[in-house]
DOMIVO-780750 format. One record per residue (C-alpha): residue in one letter; x, y, z. Coordinates in nm, 3 decimals. Layout:
<recs>
REC tiba      xx      yy      zz
REC    a       X       Y       Z
...
</recs>
This chain:
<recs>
REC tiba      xx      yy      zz
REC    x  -3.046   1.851   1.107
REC    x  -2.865   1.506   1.030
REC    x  -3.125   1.397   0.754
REC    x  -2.997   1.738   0.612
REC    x  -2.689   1.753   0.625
REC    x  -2.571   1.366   0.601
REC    x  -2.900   1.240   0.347
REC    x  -3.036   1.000   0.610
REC    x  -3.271   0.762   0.367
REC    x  -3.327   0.414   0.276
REC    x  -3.077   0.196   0.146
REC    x  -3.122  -0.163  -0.062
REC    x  -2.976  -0.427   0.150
REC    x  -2.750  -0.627  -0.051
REC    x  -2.617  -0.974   0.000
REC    x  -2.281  -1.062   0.163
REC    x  -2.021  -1.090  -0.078
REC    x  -1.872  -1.367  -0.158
REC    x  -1.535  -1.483   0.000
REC    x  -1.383  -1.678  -0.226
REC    x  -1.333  -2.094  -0.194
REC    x  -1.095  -2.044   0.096
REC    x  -0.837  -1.870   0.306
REC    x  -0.544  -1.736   0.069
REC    x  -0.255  -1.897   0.147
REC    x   0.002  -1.740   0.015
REC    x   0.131  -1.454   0.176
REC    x   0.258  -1.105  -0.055
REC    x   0.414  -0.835   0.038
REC    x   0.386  -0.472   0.027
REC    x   0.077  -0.220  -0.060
REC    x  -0.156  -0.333  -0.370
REC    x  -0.046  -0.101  -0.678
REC    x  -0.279  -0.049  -0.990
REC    x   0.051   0.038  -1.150
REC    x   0.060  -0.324  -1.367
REC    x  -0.228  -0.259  -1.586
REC    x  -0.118  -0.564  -1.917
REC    x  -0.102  -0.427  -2.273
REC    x  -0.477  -0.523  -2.303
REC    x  -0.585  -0.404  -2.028
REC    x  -0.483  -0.030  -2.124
REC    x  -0.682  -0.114  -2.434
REC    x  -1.092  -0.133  -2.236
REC    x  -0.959   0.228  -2.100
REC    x  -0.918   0.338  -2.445
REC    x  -1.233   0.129  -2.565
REC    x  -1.440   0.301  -2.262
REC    x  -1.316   0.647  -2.323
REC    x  -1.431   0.547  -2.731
REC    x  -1.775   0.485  -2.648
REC    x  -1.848   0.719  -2.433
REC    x  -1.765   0.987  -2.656
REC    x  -2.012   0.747  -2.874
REC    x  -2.273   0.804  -2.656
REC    x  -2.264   0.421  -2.550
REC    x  -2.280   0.455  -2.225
REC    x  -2.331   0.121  -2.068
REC    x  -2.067  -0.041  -2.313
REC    x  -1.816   0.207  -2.214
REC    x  -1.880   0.093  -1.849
REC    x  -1.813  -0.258  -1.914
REC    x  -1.501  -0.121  -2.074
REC    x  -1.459   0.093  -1.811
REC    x  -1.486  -0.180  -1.524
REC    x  -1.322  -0.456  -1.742
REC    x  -1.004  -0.216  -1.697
REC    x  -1.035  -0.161  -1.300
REC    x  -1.084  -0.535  -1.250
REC    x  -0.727  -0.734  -1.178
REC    x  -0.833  -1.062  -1.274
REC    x  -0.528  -1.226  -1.057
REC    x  -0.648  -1.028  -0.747
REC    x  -1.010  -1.122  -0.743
REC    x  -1.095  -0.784  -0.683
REC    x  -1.431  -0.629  -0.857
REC    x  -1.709  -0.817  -0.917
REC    x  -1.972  -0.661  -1.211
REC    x  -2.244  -0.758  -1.414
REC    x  -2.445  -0.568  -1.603
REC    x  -2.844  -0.732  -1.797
REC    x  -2.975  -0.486  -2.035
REC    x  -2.950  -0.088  -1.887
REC    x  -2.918  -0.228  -1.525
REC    x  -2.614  -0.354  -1.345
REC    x  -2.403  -0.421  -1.048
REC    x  -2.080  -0.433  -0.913
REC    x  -1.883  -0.466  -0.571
REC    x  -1.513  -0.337  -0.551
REC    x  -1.280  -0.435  -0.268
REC    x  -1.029  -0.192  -0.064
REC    x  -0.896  -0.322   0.228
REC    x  -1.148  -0.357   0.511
REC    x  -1.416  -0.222   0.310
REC    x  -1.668  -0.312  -0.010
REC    x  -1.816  -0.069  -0.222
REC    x  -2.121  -0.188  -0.331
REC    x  -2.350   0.007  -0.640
REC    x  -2.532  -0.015  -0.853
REC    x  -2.627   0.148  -1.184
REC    x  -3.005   0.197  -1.297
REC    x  -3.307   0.449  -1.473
REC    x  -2.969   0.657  -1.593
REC    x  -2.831   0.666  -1.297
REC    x  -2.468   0.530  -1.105
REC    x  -2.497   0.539  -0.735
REC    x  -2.205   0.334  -0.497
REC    x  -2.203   0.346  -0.132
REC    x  -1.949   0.192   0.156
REC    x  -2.026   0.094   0.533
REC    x  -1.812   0.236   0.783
REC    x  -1.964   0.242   1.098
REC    x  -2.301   0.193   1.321
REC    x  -2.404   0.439   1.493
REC    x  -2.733   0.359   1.755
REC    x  -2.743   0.739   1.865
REC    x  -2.662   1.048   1.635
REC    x  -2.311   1.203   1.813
REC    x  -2.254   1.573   1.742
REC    x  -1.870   1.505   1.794
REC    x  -1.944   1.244   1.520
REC    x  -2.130   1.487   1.308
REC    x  -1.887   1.749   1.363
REC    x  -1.566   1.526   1.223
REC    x  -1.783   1.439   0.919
REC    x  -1.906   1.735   0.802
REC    x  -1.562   1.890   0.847
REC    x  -1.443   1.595   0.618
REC    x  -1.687   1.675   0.345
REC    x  -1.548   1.975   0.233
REC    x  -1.243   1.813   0.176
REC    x  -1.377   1.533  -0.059
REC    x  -1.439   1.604  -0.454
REC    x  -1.725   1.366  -0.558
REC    x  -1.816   1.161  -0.300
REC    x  -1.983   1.224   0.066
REC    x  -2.040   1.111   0.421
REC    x  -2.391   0.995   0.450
REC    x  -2.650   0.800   0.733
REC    x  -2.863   0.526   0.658
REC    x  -3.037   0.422   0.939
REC    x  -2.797   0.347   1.175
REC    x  -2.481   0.304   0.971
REC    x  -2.269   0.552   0.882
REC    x  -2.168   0.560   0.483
REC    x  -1.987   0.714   0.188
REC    x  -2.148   0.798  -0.117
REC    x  -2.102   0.854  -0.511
REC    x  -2.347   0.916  -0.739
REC    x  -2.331   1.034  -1.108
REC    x  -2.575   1.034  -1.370
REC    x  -2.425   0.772  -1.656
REC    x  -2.457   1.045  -1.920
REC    x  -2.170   1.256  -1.748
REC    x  -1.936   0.957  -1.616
REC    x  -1.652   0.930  -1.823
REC    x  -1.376   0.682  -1.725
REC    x  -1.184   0.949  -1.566
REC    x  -1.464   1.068  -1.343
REC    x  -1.589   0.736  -1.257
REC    x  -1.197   0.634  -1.158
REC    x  -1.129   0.966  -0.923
REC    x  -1.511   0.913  -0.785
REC    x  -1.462   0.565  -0.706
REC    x  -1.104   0.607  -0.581
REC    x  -1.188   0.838  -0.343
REC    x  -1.502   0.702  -0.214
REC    x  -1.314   0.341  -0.161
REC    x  -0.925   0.463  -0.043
REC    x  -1.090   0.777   0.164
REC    x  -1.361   0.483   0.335
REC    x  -1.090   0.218   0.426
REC    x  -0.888   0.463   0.590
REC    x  -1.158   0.672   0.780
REC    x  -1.325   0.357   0.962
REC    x  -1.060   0.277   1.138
REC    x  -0.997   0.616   1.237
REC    x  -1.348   0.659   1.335
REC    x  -1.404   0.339   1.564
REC    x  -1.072   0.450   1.719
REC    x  -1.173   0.808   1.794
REC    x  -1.536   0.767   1.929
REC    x  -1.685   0.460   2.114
REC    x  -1.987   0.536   2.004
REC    x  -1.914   0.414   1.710
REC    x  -1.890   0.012   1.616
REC    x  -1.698  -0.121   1.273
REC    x  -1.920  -0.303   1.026
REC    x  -1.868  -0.403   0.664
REC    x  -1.529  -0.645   0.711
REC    x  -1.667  -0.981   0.694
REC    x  -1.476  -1.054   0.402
REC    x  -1.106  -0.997   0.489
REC    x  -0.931  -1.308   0.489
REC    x  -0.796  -1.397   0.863
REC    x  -0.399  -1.519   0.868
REC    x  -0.236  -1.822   1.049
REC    x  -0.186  -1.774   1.418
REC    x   0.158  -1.865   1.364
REC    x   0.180  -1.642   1.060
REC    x   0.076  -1.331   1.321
REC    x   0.289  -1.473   1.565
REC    x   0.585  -1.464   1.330
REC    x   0.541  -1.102   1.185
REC    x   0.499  -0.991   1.531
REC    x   0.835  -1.116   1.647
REC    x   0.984  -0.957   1.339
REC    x   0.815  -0.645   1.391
REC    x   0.979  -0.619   1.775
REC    x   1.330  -0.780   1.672
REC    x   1.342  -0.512   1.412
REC    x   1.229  -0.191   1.629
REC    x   1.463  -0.340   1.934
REC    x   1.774  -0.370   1.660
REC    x   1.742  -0.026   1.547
REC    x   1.695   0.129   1.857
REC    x   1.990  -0.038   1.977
REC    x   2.215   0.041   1.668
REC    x   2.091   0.428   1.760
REC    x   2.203   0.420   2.112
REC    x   2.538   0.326   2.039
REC    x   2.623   0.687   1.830
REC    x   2.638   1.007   1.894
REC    x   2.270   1.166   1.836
REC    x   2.453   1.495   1.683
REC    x   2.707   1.386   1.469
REC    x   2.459   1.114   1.328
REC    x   2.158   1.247   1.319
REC    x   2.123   1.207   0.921
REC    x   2.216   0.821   0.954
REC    x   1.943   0.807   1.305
REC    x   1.686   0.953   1.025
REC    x   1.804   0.726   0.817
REC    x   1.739   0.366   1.006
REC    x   1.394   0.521   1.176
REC    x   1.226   0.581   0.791
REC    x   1.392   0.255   0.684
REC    x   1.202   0.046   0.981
REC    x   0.924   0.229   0.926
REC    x   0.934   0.160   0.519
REC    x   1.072  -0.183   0.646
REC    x   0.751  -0.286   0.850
REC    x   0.480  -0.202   0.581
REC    x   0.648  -0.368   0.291
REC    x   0.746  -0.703   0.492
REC    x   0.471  -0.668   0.774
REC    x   0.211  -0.569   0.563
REC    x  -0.047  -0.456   0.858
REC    x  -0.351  -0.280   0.838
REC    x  -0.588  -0.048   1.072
REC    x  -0.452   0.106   1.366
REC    x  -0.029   0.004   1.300
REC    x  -0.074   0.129   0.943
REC    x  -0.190   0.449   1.090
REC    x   0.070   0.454   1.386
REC    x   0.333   0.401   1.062
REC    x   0.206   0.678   0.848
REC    x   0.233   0.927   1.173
REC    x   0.618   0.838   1.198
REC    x   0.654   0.888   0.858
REC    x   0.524   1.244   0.887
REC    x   0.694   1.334   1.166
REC    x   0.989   1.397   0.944
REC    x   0.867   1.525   0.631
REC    x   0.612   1.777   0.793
REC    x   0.709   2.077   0.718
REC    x   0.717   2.251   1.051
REC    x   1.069   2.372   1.071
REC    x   1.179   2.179   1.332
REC    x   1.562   2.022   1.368
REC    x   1.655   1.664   1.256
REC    x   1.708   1.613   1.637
REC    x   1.394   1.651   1.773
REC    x   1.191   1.468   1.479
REC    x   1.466   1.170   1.583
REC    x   1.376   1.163   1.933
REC    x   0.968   1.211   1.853
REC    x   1.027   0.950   1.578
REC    x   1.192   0.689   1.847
REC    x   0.941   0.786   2.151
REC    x   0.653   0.674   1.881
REC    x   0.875   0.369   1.763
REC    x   0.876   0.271   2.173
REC    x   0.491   0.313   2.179
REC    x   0.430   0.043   1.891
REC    x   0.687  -0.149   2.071
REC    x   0.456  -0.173   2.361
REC    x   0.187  -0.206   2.232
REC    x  -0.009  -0.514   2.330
REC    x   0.035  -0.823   2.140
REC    x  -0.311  -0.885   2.075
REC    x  -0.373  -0.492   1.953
REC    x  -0.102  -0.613   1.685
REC    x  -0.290  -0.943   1.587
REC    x  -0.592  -0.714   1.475
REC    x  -0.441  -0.517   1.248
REC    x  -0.270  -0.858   1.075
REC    x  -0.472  -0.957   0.762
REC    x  -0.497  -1.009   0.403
REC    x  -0.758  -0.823   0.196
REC    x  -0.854  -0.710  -0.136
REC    x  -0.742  -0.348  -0.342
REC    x  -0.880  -0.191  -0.667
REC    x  -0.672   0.093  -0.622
REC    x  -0.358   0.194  -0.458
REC    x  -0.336   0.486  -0.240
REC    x  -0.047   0.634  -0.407
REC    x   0.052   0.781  -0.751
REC    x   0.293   0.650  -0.999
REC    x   0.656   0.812  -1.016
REC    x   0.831   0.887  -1.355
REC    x   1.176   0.730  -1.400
REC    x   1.362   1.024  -1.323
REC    x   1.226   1.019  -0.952
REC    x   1.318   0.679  -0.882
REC    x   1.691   0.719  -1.020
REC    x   1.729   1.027  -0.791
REC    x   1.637   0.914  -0.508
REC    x   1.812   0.551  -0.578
REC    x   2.126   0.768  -0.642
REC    x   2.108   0.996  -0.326
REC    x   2.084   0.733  -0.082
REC    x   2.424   0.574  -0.246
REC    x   2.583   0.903  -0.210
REC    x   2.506   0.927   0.131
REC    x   2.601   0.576   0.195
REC    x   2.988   0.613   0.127
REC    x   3.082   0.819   0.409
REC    x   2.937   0.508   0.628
REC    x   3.109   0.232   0.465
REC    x   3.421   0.389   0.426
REC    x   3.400   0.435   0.838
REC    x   3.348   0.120   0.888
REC    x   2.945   0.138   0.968
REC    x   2.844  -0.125   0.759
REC    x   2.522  -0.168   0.934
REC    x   2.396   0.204   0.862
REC    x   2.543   0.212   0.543
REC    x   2.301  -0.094   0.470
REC    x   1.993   0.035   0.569
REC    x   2.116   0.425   0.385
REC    x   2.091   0.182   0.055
REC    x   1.784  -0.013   0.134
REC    x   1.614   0.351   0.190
REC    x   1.653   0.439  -0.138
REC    x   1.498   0.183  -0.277
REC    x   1.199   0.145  -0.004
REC    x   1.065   0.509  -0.010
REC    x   1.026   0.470  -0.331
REC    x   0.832   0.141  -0.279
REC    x   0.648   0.344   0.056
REC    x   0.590   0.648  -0.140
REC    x   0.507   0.562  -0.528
REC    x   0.286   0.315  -0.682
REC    x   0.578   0.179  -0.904
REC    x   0.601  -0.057  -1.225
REC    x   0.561  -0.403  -1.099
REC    x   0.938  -0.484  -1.208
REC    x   1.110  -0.301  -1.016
REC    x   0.840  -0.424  -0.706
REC    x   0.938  -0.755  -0.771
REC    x   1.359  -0.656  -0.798
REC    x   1.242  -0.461  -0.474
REC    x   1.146  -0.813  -0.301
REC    x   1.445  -1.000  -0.387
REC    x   1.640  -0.701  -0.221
REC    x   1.443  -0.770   0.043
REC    x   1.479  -1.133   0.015
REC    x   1.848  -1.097   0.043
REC    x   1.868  -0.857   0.315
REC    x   1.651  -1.105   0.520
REC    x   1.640  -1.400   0.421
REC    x   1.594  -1.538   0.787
REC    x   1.257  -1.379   0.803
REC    x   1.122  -1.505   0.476
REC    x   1.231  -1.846   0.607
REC    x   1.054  -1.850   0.909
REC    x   0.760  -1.764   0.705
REC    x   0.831  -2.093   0.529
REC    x   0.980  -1.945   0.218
REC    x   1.380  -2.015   0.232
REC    x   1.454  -1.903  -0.090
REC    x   1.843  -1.938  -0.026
REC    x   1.966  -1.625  -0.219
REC    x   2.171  -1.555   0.089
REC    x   2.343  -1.741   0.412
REC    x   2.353  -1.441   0.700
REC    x   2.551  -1.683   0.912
REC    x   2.816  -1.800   0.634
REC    x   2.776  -1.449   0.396
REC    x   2.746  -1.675   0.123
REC    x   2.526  -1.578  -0.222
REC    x   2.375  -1.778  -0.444
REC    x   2.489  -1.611  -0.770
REC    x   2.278  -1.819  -0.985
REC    x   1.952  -1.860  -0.807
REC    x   2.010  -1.436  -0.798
REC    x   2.067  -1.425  -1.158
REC    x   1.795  -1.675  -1.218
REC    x   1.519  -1.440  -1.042
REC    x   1.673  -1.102  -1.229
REC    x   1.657  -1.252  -1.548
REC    x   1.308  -1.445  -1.504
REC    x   1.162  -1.082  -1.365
REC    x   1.335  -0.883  -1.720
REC    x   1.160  -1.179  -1.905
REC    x   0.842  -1.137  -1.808
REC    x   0.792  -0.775  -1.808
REC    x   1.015  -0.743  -2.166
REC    x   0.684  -0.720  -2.366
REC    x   0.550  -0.407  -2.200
REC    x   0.898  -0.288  -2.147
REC    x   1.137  -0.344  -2.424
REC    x   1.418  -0.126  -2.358
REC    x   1.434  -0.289  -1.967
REC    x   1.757  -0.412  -1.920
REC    x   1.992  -0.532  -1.628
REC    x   2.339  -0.655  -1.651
REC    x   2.391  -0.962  -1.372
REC    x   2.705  -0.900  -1.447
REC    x   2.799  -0.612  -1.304
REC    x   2.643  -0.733  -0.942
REC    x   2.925  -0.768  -0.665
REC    x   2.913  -1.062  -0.455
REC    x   3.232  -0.964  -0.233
REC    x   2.977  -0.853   0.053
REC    x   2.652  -0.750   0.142
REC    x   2.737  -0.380   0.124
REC    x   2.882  -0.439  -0.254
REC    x   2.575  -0.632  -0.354
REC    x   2.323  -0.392  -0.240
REC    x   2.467  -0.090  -0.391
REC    x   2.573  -0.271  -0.707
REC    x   2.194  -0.396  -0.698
REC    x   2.048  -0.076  -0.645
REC    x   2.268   0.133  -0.922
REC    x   2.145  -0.128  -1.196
REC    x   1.783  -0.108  -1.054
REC    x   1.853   0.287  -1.069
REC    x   1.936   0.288  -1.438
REC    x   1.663   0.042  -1.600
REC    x   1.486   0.207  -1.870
REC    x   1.156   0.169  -1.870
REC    x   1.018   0.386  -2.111
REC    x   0.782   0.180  -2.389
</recs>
């Protein structure tokens, strides 16, 4: 029944990948996002979809993977002799190995061992398969996979992007799910993600509980009914916070993602109880063990980001909503909330989009800003801004905006933003004077 269901067969061992020359020692900050793609980059995409329409098939995949691979982020690896090649793509935890040959494309990942066949097991994956569009949950031997195959004569760019996306983002996320769920089940396949610093894990964990203790603090001190929007408001913020400047993986990524639905599940329910479900979770990660933490702190490679680009409009609207919302705080004297209101807007869209790697990078000197003590204890005091003084430094500000516009004024020439117009008076002028000029950049070609 498994050899039928889940194509139990024979797979070519292939050799470990290689790591790279070292540990990466500089540490980045929020998801991957293939949502920087240069000028000439855009141009193999056009070149592949040219030659397959030529009936070149094997050019337009050089094309094809010449535009997946970000040569800065080390993460694809292809070569290709004559009508036979191979390639390895990296996504988190997990590789995707394939290979292409006699006509035909096949790429598999390892998620799992498993000694004895598990019906439970079985169960879970063949419920999964129905929801996947062209790849599927196979055996080899003992180790559990995911699989695409297409003959080369039918994969065009946009079927070998989907079918590869899938098969890598749907992989990284399901083995951690699956080793959690059933211990039967051991994780393979992560040899090559790149272990941080003690310190490094030591630091983002302290962050990570001085954050979660600050906000449930701020919580307890107001009324859960008459500020229930502003409660919502701090709880997605942390949560938004944590991923971006955090940056974990496995099991806290998932315990971040469940928070995150809590609230925009559609289920009916009142603002209330998704704030008290949201903070009982919140407590949970707060207790969680140190060393549970530590696991799920490392770097690793992406090919593809695991959310879809916004159009302008979306990030305006939402930029503009949270400012809206943020007056009635400020002009009561709740600085704190009317803070984090601002930095919402700015990190769902960060959470929730793959967005233009611009207004990423205006995102991290927000963030750089807003807290700057964490970035120094990570041994990057940039000095943009003195918590204990409340003291900006205009022009290393203005120096950062204007480098950023600079470098991304080529791809977007009508990008603008006017350093002039920032407020310095306080943090809560800066960050909404930031945030409307972030709100209204054009960035249409």
């Amino acid at each position: 029944m498994f050899e039928k269901l889940f194509n139990w067969g024979k797979r070519k061992t292939n050799p470990s990948p290689d790591s790279g020359a070292g540990p990466n020692s500089s540490i980045t900050f929020g998801r991957y996002s293939d949502n920087n793609k240069t000028p000439e980059k855009t141009k193999r995409w056009t070149a592949s979809d040219n030659f397959f329409k030529a009936n070149q098939h094997y050019e337009s995949m050089d094309a094809f993977f010449d535009y997946l691979k970000d040569d800065s982020a080390g993460n694809l690896e292809y070569n290709r002799t004559g009508e036979v090649a191979e390639f390895r793509l990296f996504q988190g935890s997990k590789i995707v190995e394939g290979r292409v040959k006699d006509g035909q494309l096949t790429a598999q990942v390892k998620l799992a061992r498993m000694q004895q066949p598990s019906v439970a097991v079985m169960r879970r994956l063949l419920e999964m398969n129905f929801s996947l569009f062209y790849s599927r949950f196979a055996l080899d031997e003992t180790e559990l996979c995911m699989r695409f195959d297409t003959s080369i004569s039918t994969a065009n760019p946009n079927k070998l992007y989907y079918g590869l996306k899938e098969l890598a983002t749907k992989s990284d996320k399901q083995d951690d799910l699956l080793v959690g769920d059933f211990t039967s089940l051991e994780a393979v396949g992560d040899d090559h993600i790149t272990q941080i610093p003690e310190t490094e894990k030591q630091i983002k964990y302290d962050a990570m509980q001085a954050w979660i203790a600050e906000t449930l603090e701020k919580i307890a001190t107001v009324d859960a009914n008459n500020f229930s929007g502003g409660i919502n408001y701090l709880l997605l913020t942390l949560a938004y916070r944590i991923d971006y400047l955090i940056v974990p993986e496995g099991g806290i990524l998932n315990d971040l993602e469940r928070i995150v639905v809590i609230y925009f599940k559609k289920d009916e329910r009142p603002i209330l109880e998704k704030n008290r479900d949201m903070i009982e979770e919140f407590k949970k990660l707060q207790s969680k063990p140190k060393e549970d933490v530590f696991k799920s702190l490392f770097r690793s490679k992406h090919v593809f980001s695991i959310v879809a680009p916004p159009n302008n409009k979306t990030i305006a609207e939402v930029i503009d909503e949270s400012n809206k919302n943020m007056q009635w705080y400020r002009a009561n004297n709740h600085e704190y909330f009317a803070n984090k209101v601002m930095e919402y807007g700015l990190a769902y869209c960060q959470y929730t989009y793959s967005l233009p790697k611009p207004i990423t990078e205006l995102f991290e000197l927000f963030m750089r800003v807003n807290y700057s003590d964490y970035f120094k204890s990570l041994g990057q005091p940039d000095g943009f801004y003195d918590p204990a003084s409340k003291k900006f430094n205009q022009n290393a500000i203005n120096s950062r905006i204007n480098k950023i516009i600079d470098t991304w004024k080529a791809k977007y020439p009508k990008m603008s933003f006017n350093t002039a117009s920032l407020s310095y008076m306080n943090l809560v002028s800066f960050n909404e004077t930031f945030s409307r000029l972030v709100q209204n950049i054009n960035l249409d070609a």
